[in-house]
C-alpha positions as CSV (number, residue, x, y, z in Angstrom):
1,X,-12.0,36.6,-88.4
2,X,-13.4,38.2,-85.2
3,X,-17.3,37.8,-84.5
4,X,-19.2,40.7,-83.7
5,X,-22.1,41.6,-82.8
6,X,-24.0,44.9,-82.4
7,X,-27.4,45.7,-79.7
8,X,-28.8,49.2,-81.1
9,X,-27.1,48.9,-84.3
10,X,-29.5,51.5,-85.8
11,X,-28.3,54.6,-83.2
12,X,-26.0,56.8,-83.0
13,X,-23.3,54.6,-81.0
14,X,-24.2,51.8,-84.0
15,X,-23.8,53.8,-86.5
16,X,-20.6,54.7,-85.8
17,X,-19.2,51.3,-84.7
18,X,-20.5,49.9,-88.1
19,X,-18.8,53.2,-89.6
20,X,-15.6,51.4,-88.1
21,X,-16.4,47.5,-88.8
22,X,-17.3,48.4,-92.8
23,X,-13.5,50.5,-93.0
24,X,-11.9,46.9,-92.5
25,X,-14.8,44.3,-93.1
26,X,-12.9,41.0,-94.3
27,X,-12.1,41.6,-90.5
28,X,-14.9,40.6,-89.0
29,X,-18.1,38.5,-88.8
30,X,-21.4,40.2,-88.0
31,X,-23.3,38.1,-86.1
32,X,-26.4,39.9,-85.0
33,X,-27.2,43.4,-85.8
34,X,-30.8,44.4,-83.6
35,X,-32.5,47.7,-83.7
36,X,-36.0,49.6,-83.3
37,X,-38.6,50.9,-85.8
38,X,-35.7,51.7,-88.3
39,X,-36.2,48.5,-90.4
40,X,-35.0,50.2,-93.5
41,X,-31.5,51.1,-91.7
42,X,-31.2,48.2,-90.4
43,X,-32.1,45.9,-93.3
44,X,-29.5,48.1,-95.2
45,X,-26.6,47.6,-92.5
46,X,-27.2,43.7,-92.4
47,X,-27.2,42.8,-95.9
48,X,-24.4,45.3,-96.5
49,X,-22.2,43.6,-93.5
50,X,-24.1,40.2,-94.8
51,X,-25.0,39.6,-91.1
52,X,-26.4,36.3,-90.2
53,X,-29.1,37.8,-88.2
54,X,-31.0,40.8,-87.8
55,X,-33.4,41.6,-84.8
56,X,-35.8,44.7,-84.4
57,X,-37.3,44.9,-80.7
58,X,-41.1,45.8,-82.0
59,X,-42.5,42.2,-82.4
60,X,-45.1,43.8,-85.2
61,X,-42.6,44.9,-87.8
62,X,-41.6,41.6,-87.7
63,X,-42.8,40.9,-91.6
64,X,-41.4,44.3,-92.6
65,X,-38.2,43.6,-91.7
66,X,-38.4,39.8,-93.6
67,X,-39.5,42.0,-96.6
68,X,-36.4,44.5,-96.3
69,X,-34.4,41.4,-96.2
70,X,-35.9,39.3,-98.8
71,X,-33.0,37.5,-100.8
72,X,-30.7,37.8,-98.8
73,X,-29.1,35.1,-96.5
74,X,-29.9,37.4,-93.6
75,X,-32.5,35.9,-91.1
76,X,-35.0,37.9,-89.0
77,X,-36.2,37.9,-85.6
78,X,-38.3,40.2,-83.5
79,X,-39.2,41.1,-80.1
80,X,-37.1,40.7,-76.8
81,X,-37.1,37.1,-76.5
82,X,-35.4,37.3,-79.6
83,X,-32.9,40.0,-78.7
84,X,-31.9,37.9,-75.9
85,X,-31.5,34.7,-77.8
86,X,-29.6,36.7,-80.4
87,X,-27.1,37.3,-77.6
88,X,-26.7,34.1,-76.8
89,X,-25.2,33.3,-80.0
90,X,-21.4,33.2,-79.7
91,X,-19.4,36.1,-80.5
92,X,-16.2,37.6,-79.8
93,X,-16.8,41.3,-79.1
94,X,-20.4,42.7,-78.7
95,X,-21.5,46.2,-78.5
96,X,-24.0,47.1,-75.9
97,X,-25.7,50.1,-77.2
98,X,-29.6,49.6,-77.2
99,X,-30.9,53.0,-74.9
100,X,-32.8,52.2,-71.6
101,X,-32.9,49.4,-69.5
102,X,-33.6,47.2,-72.4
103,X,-30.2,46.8,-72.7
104,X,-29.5,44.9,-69.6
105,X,-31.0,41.3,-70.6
106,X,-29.2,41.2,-74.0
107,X,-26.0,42.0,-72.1
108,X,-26.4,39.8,-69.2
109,X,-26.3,36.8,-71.9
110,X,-23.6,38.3,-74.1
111,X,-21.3,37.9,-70.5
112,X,-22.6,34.8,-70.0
113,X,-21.1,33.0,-73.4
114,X,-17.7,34.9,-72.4
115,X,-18.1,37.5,-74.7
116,X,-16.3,41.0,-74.6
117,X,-19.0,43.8,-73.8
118,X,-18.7,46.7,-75.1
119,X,-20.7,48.6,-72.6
120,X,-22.1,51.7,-74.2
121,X,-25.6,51.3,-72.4
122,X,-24.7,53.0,-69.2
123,X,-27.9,52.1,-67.7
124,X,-27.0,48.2,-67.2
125,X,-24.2,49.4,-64.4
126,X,-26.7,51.5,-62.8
127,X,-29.5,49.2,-62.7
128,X,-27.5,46.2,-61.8
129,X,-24.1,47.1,-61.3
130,X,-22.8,43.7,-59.0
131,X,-25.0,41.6,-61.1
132,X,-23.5,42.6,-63.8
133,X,-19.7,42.7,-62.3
134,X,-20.2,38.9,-60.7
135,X,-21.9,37.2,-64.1
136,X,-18.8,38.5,-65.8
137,X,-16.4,37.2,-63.2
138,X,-18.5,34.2,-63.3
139,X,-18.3,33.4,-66.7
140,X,-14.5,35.2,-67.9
141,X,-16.0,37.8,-70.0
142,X,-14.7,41.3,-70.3
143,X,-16.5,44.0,-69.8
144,X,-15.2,46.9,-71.6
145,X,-16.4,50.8,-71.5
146,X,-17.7,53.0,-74.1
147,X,-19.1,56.2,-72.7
148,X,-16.7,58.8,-73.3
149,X,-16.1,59.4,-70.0
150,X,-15.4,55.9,-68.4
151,X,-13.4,55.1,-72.0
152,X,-11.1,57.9,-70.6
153,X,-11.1,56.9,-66.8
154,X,-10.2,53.4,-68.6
155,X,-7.4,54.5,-70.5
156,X,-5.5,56.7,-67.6
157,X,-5.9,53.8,-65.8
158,X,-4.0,51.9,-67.9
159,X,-0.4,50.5,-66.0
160,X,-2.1,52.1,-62.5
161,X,-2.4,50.6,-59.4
162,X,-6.2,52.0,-58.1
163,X,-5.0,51.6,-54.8
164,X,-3.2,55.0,-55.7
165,X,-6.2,56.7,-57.1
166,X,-7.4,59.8,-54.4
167,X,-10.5,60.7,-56.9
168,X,-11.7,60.8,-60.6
169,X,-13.5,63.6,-62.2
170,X,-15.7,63.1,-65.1
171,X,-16.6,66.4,-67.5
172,X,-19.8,67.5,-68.6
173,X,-20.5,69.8,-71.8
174,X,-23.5,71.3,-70.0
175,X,-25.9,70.8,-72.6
176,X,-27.9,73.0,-74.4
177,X,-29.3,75.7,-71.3
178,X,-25.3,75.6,-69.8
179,X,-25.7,79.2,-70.6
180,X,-29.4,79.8,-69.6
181,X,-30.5,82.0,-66.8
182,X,-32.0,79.6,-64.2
183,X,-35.3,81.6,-64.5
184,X,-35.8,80.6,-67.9
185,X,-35.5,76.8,-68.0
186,X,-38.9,75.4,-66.8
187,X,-40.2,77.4,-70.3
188,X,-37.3,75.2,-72.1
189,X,-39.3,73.4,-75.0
190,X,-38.3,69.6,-75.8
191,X,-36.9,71.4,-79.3
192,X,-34.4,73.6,-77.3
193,X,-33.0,70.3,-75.4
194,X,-32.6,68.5,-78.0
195,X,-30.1,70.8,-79.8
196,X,-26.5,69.8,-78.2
197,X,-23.7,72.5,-78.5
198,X,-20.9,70.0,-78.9
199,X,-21.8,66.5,-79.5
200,X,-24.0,64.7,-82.6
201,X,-26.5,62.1,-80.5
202,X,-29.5,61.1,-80.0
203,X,-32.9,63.0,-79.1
204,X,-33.0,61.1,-75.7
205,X,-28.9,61.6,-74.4
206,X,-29.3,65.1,-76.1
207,X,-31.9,65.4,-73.4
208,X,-30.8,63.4,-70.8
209,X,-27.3,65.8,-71.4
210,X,-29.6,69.4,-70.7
211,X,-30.9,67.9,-67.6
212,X,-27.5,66.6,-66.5
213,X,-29.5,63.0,-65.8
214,X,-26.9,61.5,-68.7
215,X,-24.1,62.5,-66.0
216,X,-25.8,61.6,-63.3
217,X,-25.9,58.0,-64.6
218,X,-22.8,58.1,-65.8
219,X,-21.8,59.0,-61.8
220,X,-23.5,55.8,-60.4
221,X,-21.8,53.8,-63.5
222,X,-18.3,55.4,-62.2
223,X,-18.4,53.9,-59.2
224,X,-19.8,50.8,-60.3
225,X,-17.1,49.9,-63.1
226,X,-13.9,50.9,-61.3
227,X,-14.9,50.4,-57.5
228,X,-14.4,53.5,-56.0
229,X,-16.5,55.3,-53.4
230,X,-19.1,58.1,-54.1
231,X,-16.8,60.4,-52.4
232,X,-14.2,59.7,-54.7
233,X,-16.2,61.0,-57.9
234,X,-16.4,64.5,-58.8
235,X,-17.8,66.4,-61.8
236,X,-16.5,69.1,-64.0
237,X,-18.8,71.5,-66.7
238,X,-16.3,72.0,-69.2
239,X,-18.3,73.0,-72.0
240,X,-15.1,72.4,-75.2
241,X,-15.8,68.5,-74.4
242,X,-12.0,68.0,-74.8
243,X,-10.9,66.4,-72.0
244,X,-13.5,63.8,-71.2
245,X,-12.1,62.8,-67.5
246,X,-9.3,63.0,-65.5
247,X,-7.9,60.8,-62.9
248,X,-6.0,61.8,-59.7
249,X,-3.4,60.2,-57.8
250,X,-2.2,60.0,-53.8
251,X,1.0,61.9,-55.6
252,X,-0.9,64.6,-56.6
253,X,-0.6,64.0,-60.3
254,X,-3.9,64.2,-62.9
255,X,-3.9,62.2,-65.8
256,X,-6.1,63.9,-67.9
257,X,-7.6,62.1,-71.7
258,X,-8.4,64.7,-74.5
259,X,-9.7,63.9,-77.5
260,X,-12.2,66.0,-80.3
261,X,-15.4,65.3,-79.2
262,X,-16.1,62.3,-81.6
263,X,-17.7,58.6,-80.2
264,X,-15.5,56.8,-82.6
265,X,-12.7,57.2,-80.1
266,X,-14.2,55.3,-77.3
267,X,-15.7,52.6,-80.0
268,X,-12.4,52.5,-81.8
269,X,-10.4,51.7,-78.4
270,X,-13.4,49.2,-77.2
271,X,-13.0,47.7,-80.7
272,X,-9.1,47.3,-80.6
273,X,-8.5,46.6,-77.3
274,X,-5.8,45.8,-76.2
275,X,-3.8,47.4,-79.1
276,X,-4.3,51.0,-80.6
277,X,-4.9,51.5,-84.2
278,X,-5.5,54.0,-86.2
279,X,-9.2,56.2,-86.3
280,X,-10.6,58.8,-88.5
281,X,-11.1,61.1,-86.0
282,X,-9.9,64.8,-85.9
283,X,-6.7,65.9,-84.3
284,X,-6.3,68.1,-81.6
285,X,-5.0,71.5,-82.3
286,X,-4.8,73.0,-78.7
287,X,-3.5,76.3,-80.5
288,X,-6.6,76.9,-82.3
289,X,-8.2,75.8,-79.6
290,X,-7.1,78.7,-77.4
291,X,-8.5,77.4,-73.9
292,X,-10.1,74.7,-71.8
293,X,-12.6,76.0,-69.7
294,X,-13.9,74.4,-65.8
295,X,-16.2,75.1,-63.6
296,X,-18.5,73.0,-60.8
297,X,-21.9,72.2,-62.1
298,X,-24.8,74.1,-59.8
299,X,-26.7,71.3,-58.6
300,X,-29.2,73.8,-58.2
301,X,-29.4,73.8,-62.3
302,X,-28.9,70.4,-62.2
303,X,-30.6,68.3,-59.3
304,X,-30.0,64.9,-61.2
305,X,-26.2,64.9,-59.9
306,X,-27.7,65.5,-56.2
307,X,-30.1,62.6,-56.9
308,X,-27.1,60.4,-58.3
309,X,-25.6,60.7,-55.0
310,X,-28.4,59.8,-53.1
311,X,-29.0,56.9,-55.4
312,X,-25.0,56.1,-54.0
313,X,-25.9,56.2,-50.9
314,X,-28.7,54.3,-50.4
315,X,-27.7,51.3,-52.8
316,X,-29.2,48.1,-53.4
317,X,-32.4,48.7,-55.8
318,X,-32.6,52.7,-55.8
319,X,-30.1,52.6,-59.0
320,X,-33.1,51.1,-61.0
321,X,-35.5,53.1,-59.8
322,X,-34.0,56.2,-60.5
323,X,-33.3,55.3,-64.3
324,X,-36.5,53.8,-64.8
325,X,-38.0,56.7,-63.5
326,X,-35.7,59.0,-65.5
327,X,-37.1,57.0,-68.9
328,X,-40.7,57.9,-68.2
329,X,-40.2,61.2,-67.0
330,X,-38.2,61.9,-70.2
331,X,-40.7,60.1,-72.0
332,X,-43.8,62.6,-70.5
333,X,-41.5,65.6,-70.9
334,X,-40.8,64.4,-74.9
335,X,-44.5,64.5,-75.2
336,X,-45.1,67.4,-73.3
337,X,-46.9,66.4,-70.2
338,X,-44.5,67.8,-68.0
339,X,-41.8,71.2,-67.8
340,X,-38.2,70.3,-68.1
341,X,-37.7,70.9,-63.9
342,X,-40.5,68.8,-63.3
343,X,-38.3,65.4,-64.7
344,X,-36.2,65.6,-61.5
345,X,-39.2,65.7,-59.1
346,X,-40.9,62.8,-60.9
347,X,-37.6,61.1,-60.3
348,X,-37.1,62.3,-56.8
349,X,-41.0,61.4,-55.7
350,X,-41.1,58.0,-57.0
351,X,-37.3,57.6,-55.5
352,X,-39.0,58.6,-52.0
353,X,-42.2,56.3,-52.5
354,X,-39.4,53.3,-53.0
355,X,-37.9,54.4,-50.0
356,X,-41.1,54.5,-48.0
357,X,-41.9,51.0,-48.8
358,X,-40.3,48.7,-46.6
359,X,-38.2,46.0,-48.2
360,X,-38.4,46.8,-52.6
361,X,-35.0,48.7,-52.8
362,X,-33.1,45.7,-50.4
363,X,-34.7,43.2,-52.3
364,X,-31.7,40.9,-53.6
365,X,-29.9,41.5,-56.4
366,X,-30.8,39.3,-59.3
367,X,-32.7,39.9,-63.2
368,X,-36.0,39.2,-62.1
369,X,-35.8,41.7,-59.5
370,X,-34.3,44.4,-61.1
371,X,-36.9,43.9,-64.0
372,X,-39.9,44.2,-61.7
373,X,-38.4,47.1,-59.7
374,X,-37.9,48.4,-63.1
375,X,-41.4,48.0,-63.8
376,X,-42.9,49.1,-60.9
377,X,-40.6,52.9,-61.0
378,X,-42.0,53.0,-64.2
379,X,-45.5,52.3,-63.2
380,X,-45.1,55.1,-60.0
381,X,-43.7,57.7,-62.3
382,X,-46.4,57.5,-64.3
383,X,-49.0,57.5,-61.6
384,X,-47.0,60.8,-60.5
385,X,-47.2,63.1,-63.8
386,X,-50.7,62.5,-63.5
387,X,-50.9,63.7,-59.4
388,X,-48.8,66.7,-60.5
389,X,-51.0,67.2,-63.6
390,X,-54.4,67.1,-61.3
């Protein structure tokens, strides 16, 4: 019986790899199941996959959650302490999937007991991408990826020698304003982002997907996970979400994965690795579909993928500053403090204060670091919505 475990168990990327653990469940052993402020969900998913342990991040829903679990076997925890020390418990195969840089200590200890990491939290490459590449070295854990995109990169990679790989393009849908005259999207409301034309997710990476920030994380996490240089990554709007990435060769050939725009895929292969089985997932009908569409994103539209290349350049630090100063500008924009355009100057203004002050962003590269420059973006993009706001 395989040991699981599953960090953000309660969103969208948990949901659907419990969807897959409770079609087979005499196949594994949840271990730890965390989540947010959804203690009923949560509750409900652990006594259903009898869990031994469930976790919710907010420290003061703490005795709601032992309520929801009262009579069960199931035990509760709360707080970040407590999601660490839940992944410190062994398991086999644990899925990555909390939102945010709050993902990154809970993964850094699943790779330290040798666990396979399902890495669906894109933001632990980008924050601390050799960090996280030399403690799974260190301790022979796998890390495994669970973004659509790098799941596909994976996958055509599969038998390759990278030595042969000239470039690899990841798509983007666009997200909701794909369409929109560039005019009209500093009036975009936090309503109209939120509605993706493709893919069922979250508010945040519903969001994150309008503004292109999702992608341009999902850039820096490209290089990070298969080693190759910024030069070498390229991005495609190709608004059917069919074919999720392609991968090019020194012969000239593209491999290219395509798959119905469904997370189970990626969570499914993650979850089966090394061996394919059987999903319920649509199949392709390219008939129907008629046509796959390309075309360069306008980084004028999107200024996050510009900013993701800076952030490539520059190294060391700048990758956590530039997500921790994506969170809060999101987070301001969610509760309308700032326009949609104004998340990428936030973002680009506290990225230029870092650079201005000698030393933060070539500090070395260990937790502690990354969790106070994590702190301190957060601190400066907060500090300026309000200069923009006065």
């Amino acid at each position: 019986m395989r040991r699981v475990s599953i960090f953000g168990a309660t969103g969208s990327i948990g949901q659907n790899t419990i969807d897959l653990i409770d079609r087979n469940p005499s196949a594994y052993n949840v271990v730890a199941l965390t989540g947010g402020a959804n203690i009923e969900k949560l509750a409900e998913d652990a006594r259903r996959l009898n869990a031994d342990l469930a976790v919710t991040a907010h420290e003061d829903r703490l005795d709601d959650l032992r309520s929801a679990l009262c009579g069960s076997n199931v035990e509760a925890a709360a707080g970040q302490t407590a999601l660490t020390e839940a992944a410190a418990r062994p398991a086999d195969w644990v899925m990555s999937a909390i939102v945010g840089a709050a993902g990154l200590p809970p993964g850094i200890e699943a790779l330290k007991q040798g666990a396979t990491l399902a890495l669906a939290n894109k933001e632990t490459l980008v924050c601390a991408g050799s960090l996280v590449l030399e403690t799974a070295s260190a301790h022979n854990a796998r890390l495994l990826p669970v973004d659509s995109e790098h799941s596909a990169v994976f996958q055509a990679l599969v038998g390759e020698d990278m030595e042969a790989v000239e470039r690899i393009i990841i798509t983007a849908s666009g997200g909701a304003f794909r369409d929109w005259p560039i005019g009209d999207l500093a009036n975009a409301t936090v309503e109209q982002a939120s509605n993706h034309p493709n893919w069922n997710m979250g508010q945040r990476i519903t969001i994150d997907s309008a503004s292109m920030f999702n992608k341009a994380l999902e850039v820096i996490e490209t290089k990070e996970f298969f080693g190759v240089d910024a030069d070498q990554i390229e991005v495609l709007v190709h608004p059917e979400s069919i074919v999720h990435a392609l991968v090019g060769f020194n012969d000239g050939a593209v491999m290219a994965h395509m798959g119905a725009p469904d997370m189970r895929h990626a969570i499914g292969f993650a979850l089966h690795w090394p061996d394919r089985r059987d999903l319920p997932v649509d199949r392709l009908n390219l008939a129907r579909l008629g046509q796959l569409r390309f075309h360069e994103p306008d980084e004028a539209r999107y200024p996050a993928l510009r900013l993701a290349r800076n952030v490539m350049e520059r190294g060391g630090l700048s990758g956590a500053v530039f997500n921790a100063a994506k969170e809060r500008a999101l987070d301001h924009f969610i509760n309308r403090q700032i326009g949609f355009l104004e998340m990428a100057d936030i973002v680009e203004a506290v990225l230029d204060r870092f650079e201005a002050a000698d030393g933060l962003i070539d500090a070395p590269m260990n937790l502690d670091n990354v969790l106070q420059t994590d702190h301190l973006a957060r601190k400066w993009a907060d500090a300026a919505v309000i200069q923009k706001a006065g």
